[in-house]
KOLMI-26588 format. One record per atom (N, C-alpha, C): residue in one letter; x, y, z. Coordinates in pm, whole numbers, plus 50000, padded with zeros to 5 digits. Layout:
<atoms>
aXYZ;...
</atoms>
This chain:
<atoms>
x506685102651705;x507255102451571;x508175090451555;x508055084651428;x509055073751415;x511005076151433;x511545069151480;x512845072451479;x513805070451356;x514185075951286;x515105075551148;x516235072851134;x516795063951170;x518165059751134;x519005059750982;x519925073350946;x520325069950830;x521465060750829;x521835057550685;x522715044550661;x522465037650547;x523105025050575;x522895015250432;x522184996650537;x521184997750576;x520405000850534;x519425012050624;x518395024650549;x518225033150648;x516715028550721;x516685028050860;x516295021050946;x515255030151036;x513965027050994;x512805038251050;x512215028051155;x511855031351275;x511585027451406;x510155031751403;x509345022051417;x507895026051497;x507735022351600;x506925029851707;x506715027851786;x505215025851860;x504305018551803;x502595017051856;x502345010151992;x500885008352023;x500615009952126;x500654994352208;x501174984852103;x501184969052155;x501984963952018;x502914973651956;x503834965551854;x504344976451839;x506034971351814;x507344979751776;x507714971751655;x508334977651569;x508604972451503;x509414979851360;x510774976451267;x511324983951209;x510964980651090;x511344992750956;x511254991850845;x512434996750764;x513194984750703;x514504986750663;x514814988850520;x514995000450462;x515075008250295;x516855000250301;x516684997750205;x518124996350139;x518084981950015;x519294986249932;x519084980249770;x520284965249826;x519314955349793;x520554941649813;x519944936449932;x518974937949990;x518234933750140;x518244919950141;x517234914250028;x516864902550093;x517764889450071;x519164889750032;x519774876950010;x520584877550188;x519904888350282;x520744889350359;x519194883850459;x518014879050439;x516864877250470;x517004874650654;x517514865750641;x517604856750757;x518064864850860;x519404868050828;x519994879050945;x519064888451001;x518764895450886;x517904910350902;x516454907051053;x515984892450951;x514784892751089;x515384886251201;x516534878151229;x517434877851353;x518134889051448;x518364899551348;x518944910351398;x517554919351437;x516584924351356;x515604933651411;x514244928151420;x514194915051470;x512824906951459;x512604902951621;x511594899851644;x512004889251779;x511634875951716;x511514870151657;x511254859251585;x512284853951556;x512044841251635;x512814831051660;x512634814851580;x511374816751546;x510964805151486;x511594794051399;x511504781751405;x512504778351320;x511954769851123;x510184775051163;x509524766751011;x509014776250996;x509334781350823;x508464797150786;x507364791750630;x506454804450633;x506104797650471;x506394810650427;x506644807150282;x506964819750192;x506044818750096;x505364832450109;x503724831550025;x504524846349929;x504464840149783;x504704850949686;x503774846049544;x503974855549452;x502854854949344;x503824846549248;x503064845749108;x503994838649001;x504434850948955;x504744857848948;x505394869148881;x506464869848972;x506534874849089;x507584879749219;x508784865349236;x507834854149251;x508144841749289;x509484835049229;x509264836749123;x510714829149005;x512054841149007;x511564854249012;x512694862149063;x513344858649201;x512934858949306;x513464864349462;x513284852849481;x511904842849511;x511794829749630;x512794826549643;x513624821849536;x514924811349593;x515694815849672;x516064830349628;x517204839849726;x516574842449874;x515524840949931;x514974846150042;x514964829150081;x514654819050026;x514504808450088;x515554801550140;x516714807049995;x518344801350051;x518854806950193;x518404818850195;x518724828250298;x518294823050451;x517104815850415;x516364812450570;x516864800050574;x517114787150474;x517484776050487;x518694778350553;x519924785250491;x521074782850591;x521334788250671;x519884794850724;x519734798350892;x519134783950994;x519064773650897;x517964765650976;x516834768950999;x515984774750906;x514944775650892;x513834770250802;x513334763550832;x512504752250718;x511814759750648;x511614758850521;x510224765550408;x509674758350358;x508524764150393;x507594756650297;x506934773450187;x507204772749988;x507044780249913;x505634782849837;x504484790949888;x503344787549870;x503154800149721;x502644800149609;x502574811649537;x501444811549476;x500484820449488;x499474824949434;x499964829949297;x498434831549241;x498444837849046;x498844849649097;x499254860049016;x499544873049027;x498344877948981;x498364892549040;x496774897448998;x495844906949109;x494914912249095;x494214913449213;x493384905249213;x492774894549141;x491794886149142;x492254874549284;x493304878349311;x494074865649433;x493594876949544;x493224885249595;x492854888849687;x491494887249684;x491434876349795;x489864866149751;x490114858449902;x488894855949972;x489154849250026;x489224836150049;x489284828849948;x489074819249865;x490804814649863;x491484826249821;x493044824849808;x493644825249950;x493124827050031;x493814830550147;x493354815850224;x492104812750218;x492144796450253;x493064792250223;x493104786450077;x494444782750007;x495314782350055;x495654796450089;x497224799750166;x497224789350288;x496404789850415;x496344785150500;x496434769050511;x495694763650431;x494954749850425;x496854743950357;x497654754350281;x498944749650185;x499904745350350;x499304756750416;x500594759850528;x499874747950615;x498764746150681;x498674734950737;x499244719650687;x499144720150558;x499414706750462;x500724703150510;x501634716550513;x503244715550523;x503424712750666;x502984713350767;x502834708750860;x503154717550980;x502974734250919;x503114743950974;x502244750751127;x502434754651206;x501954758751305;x502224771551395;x501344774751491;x500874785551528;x503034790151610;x503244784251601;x504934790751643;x506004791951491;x505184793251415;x505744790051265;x505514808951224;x506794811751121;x505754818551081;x505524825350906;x505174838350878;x504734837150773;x505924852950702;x506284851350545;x507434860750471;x506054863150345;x505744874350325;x505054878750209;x506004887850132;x506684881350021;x507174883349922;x506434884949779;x506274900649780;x505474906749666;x504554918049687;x504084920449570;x503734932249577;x502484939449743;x501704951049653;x500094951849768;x499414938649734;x499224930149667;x498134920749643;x498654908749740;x500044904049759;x500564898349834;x500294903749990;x500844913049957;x501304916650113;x499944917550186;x498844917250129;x497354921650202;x497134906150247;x496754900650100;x496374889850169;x496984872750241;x498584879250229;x499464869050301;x499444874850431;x499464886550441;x499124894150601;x497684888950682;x497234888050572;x495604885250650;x495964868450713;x496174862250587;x496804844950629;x497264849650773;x498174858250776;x498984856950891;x498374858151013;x497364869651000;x496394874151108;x495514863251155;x495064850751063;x494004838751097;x494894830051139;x495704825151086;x496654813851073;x496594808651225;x495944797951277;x496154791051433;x496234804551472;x495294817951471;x494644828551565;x495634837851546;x496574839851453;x497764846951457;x499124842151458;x499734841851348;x501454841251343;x502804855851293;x503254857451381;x504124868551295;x504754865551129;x504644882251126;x504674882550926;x505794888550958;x506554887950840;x507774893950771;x506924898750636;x507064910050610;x507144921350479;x508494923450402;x508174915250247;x508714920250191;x508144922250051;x508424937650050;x507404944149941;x508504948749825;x507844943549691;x508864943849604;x508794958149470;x507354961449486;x506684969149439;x506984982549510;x506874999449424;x506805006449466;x505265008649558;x504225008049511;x502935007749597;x503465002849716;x503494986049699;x503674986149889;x504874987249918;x505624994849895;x507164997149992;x507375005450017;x506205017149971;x505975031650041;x504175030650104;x503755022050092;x502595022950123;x502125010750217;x501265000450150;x500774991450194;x501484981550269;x502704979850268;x503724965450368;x503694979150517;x503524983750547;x503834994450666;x502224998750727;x502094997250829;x500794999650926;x499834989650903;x499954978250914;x499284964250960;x497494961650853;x497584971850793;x496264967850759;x496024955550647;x495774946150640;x495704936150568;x493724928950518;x493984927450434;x492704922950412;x492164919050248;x491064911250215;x490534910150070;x489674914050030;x489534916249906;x488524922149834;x487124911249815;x485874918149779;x484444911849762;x484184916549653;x483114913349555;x482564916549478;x481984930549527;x481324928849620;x480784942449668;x481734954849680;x483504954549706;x484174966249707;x485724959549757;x486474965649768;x487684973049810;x488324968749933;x488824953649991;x489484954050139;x488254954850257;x487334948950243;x486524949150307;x486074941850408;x486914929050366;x486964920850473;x488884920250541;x488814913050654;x490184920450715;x490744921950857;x492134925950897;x492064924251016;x493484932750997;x493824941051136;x494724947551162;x495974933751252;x496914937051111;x497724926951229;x499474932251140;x500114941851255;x501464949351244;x502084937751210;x503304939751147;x504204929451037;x505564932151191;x506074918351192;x507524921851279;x508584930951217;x508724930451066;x510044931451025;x509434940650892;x509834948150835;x509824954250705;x511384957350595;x511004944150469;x512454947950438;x512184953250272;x512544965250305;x511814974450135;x513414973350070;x513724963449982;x514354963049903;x514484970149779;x515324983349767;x514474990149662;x515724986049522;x516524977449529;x517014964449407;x516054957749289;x514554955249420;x513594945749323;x512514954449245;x512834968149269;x511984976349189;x512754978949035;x513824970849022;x514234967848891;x513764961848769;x512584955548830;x512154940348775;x511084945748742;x510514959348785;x509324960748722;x508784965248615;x507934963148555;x507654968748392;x507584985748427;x507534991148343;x507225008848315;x506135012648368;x504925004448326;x503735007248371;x503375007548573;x504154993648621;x503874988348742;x504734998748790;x505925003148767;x506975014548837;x505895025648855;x505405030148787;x504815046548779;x503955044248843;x502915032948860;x501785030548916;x502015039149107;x503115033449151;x503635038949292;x503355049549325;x503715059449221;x503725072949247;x502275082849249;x501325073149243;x500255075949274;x500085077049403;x500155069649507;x500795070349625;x501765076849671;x502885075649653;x504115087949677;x503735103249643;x503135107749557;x502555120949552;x501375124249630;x500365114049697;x499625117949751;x500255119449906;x501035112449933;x502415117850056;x502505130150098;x502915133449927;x503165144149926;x502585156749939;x501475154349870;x499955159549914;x499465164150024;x499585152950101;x498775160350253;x499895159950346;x501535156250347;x502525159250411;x503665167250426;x504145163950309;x505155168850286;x505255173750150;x505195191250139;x505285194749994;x506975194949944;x507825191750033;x509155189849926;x509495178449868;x508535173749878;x508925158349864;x508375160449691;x507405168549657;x507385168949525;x508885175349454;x509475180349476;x511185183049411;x511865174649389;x511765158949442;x512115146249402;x511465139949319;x510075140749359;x509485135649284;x509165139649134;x509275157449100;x509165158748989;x510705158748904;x511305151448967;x512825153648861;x512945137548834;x512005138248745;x511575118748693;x512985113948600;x513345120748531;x514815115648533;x515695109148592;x515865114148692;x517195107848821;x516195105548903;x514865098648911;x514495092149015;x514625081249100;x515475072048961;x515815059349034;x516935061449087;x517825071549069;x519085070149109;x518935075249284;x517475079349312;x517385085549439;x516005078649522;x516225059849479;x515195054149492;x515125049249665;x516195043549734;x516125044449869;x516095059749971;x516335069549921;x516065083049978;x514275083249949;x513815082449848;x512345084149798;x511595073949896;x511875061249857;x511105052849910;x511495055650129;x512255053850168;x512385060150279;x511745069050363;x511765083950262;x511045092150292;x509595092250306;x509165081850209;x507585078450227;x507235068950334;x508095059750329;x508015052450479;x508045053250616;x508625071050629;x508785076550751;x507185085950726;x506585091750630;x505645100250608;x504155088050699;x503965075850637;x503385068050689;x503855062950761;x504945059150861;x504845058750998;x504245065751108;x504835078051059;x504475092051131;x502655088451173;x501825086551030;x500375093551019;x499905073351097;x501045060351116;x499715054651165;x500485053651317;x501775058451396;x501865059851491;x500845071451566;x500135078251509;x499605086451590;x498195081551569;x497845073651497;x496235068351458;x496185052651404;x496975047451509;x497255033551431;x495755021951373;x494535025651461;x493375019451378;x492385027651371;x492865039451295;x491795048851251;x490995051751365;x491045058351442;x489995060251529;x489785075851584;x491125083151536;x491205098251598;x490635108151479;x491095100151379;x490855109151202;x492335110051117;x493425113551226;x494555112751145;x494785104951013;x494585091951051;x494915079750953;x494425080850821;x492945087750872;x491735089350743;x492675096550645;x493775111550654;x494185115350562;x495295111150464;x495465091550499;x496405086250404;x494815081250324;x493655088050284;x492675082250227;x492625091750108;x493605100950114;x493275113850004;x493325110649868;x492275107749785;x491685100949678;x491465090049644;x491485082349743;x491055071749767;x489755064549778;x488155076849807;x487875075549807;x486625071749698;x486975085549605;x486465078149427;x487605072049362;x488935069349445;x489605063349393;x489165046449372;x488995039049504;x488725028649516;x487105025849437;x486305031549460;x485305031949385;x485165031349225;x486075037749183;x486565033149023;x487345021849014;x488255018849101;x488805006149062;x487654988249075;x487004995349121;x485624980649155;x484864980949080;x484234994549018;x483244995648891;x484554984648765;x485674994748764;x486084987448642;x486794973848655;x486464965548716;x486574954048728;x488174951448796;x487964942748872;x489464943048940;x490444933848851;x491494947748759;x492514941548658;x492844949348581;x491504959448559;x491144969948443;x492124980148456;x492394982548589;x493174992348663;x493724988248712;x495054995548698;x496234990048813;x495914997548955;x496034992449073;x495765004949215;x496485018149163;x497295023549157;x497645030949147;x497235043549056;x496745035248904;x495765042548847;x494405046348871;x494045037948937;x492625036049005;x492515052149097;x493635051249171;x493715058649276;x494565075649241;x495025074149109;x495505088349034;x494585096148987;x493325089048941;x491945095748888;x491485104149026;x491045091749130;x490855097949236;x491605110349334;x492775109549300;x493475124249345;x493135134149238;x493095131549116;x492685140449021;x491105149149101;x490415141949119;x489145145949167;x488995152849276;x489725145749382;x489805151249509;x490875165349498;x492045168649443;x492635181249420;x491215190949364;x490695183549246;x489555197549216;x488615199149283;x488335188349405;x487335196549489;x487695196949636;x489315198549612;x489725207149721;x490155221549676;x490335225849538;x490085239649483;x488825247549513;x487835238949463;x486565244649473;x486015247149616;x486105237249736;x485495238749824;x486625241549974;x487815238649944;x488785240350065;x489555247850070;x489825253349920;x490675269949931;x491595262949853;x492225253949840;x493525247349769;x493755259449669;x494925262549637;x495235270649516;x495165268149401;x494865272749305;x494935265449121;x496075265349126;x497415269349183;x498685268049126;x499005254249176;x498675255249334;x499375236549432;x498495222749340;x497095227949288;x496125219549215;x496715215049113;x497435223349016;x498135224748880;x499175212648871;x499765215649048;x500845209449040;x501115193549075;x499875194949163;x499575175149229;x499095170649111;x498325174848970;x497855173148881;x499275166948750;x499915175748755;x500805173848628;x502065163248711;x502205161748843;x503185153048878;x502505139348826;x501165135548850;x500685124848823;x500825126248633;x500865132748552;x500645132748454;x502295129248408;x503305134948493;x504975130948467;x504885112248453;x503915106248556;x504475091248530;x503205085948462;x502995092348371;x502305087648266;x500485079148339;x500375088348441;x499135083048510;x497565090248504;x496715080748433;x495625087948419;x495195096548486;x494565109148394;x493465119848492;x492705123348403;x491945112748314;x490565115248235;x489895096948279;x488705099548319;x487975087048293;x487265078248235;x487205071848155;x486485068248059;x484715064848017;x484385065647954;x483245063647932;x482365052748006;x483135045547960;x482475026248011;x482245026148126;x483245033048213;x482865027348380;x481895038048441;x480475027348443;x479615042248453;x479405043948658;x478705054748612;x478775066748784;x478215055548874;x477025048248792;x475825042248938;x477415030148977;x477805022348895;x478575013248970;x479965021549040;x480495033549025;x481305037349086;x480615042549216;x479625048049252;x478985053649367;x478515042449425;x477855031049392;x477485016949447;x478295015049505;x479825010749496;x481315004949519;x481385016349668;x481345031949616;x481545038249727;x481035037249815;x479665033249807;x478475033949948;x478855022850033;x479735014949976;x480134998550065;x481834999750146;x482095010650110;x483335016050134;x483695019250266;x484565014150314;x484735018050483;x485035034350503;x485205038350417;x485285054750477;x483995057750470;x483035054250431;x481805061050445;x481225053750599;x480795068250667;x480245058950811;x479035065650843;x477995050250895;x476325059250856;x475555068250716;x476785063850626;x476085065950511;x476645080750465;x477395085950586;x478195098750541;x479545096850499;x479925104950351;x480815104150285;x481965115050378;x482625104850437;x484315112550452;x485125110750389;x485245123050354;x486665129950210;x487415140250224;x488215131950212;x489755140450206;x490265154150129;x490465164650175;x490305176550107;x491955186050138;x492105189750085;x493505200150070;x493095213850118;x493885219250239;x493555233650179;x494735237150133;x495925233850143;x497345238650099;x497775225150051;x499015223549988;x499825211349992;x500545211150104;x500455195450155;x501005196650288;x499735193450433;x499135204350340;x497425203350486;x496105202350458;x496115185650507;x495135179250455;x493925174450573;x492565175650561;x491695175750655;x490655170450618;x490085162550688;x488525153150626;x487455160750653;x486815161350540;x485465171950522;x484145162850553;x483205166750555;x482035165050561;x480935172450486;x481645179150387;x480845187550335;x480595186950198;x481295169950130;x481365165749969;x480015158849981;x479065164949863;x477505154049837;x478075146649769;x476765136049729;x476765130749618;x476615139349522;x476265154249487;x475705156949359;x477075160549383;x477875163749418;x479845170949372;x480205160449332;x480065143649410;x480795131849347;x480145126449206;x479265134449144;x478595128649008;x479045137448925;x479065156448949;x479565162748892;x481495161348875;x482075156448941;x483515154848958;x483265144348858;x482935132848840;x483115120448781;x482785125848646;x481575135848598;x481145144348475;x482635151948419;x483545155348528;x484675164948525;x485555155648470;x485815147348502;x486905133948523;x486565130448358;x485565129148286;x485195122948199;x485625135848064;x485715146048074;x486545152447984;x487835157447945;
</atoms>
C-alpha cells in the first residue's frame, strides 16, 4: 500500500517494483518547482524542457521556469496546441526533434505542465527521448491529478482508437497543484469527476459523501484530489503493468467509454464525458448481470448527473463506429471483451460474460 503522509503538502509514497517515487497534493506547489524535485526527486540534472499546451502555458510556464532558472537549471519552453488532436505522434516528434534543437540530452530532463493530453504525450517524449529521460508531472487538470499524471502509463492516440501506441515509463516527481484547478472553465472542472466517482465506484464508497456535497467541493479540493491519488496508487502498486487483473478495474467504463470518445471524433467529447456515458452503461450492466443494487446504480448515476455530465447518447455517433473503436482497444484480448462490472459499490471485478449483443443493447439504452 502506498504510504500517506498528511500535511501541507500531503505526500503519498509509492512503492513499485524498479521505481519509487512521490506524489505531492497541495495548493501553491509549483512556484516552489525546483525545490520540490530537489527535495523528493533524485534528479539532479542541470538542462530541463518544459513541454505545456497554449492554454496551461501563458498561465504557469513562467512560474515553473522562474523556479528552475534560479535553481540553475536551464529551459528550454516547448508548447503544443491544446486539444486532444496533439496526442499524435506526429506531436511528440515535435516535442523531441524541439528538445534536440535546444541542445538537450539523454542526462537532461523532461516537466509536463498540463493537463491528460500533456501529461501522456510529454511522458511518452520522455520514455523515447535518447532511450529514456526522467519526467516531472505536473498536472493542472482535475482528470490528470487524480488520474492520469500517477502510474506511468503514457502514450498517443491513432485514428484507429484510444492510447494505443505507448510505453510505460513512472514519472520521478508528482506535483498536483490543486491552486491551478482555478483556471479551469466549469465544463473542464466537472469533466474530472468522471474519474473521481469511478474511484469511487470500484473503491471506495465514502468517497461519494464528498463527492456528492458539490457545493463545498472546492473548499475540500486537496483532501479530494489526495484521496484519489492514494485510491490509484494503491490499484497500480499492486498491478503496476496490468498483468494480474487488478489494474484492469481502474478501466470501469472505460471501455464503451473510450469507444465513444473515437466514434465522436477526438474534441467532440471532453475524456471525461466520453467516459461518464461509459460508467452510465457499465453501472446498468452491472445491475443487470452482477447483482449491483438499483439503489448503489441510482446513485453512481445521479453523482455524474450533479456535475452536469452526460448519461444520454446521441444519435450521430453511430454503434458500428463505437464497437469498431472498441475491437482496437487494449482491453479487449483475443477478441474477448473485458469489462468491468460492480457487484456492490466499492467491489469491482472484470467479467467475461458482456457480448456484443448487451454492448449494442446498452448503447440502444444510452440513446434514450
Amino acid at each position: 500500500m502506498p504510504t500517506v503522509t498528511e500535511g501541507n503538502p500531503v505526500r503519498i509514497s509509492l512503492s513499485l517494483a524498479n521505481d519509487d517515487y512521490t506524489v505531492l497534493v497541495g495548493s501553491g506547489l509549483i512556484g516552489d518547482t525546483a525545490k520540490l524535485i530537489s527535495d523528493y526527486s533524485g534528479i539532479r540534472s542541470r538542462t530541463a524542457a518544459i513541454v505545456t499546451d497554449s492554454n496551461v502555458g501563458p498561465l504557469y510556464a513562467a512560474t515553473v521556469a522562474a523556479s528552475l532558472e534560479d535553481a540553475g537549471i536551464k529551459t528550454v519552453l516547448i508548447t503544443v496546441p491544446a486539444g486532444e488532436a496533439s496526442k499524435s505522434m506526429e506531436q511528440v516528434t515535435e516535442v523531441c526533434r524541439a528538445m534536440l534543437r535546444a541542445g538537450l540530452d539523454r542526462k537532461s530532463f523532461l516537466v509536463a505542465l498540463g493537463g491528460g493530453v500533456v501529461g501522456d504525450l510529454a511522458g511518452f517524449a520522455a520514455a523515447i527521448f535518447q532511450r529514456g529521460i526522467p519526467c516531472v508531472q505536473i498536472p493542472t487538470t482535475i482528470v490528470s491529478q487524480v488520474d492520469s499524471s500517477v502510474g506511468g502509463k503514457t502514450g498517443v492516440n491513432t485514428p484507429e482508437g484510444k492510447n494505443l501506441l505507448g510505453a510505460f515509463h513512472q514519472p520521478q516527481l508528482v506535483l498536483a497543484d490543486t491552486h491551478t484547478l482555478a483556471s479551469l472553465p466549469e465544463r473542464e472542472f466537472n469533466e474530472g469527476f468522471a474519474e473521481i466517482i469511478k474511484h469511487a465506484a470500484i473503491r471506495d464508497a465514502s468517497l461519494f459523501d464528498l463527492v456528492e456535497a458539490k457545493d463545498t467541493i472546492r473548499e475540500h479540493l486537496v483532501e479530494l484530489v489526495a484521496r484519489n491519488v492514494a485510491i490509484k496508487a494503491a490499484v497500480v502498486e499492486e498491478d503496476e503493468r496490468e498483468t494480474t487483473g487488478t489494474r484492469a478495474l481502474l478501466n470501469f467504463g472505460h471501455t464503451l467509454g473510450h469507444g465513444i470518445e473515437a466514434a465522436g471524433g477526438y474534441g467532440r467529447f471532453l475524456h471525461g464525458e466520453a467516459i461518464s456515458l461509459g460508467l452510465v452503461a457499465a453501472t446498468r450492466l452491472s445491475v443487470e448481470k452482477a447483482g449491483l443494487s438499483l439503489a448503489d446504480g441510482d446513485r453512481i448515476i445521479a453523482a455524474l448527473e450533479t456535475y452536469g455530465l452526460p448519461t444520454e447518447l446521441a444519435d450521430d455517433v453511430p454503434d458500428d463506429a463505437i464497437l469498431a473503436a472498441m475491437g482496437r482497444d487494449k482491453k479487449f484480448e483475443a477478441g474477448q471483451i473485458r469489462f468491468v462490472l460492480l457487484k456492490a459499490i466499492g467491489d469491482a471485478f472484470v467479467s467475461d460474460s458482456v457480448t456484443n449483443a448487451d454492448l449494442v443493447r446498452t448503447l440502444a439504452d444510452l440513446r434514450n
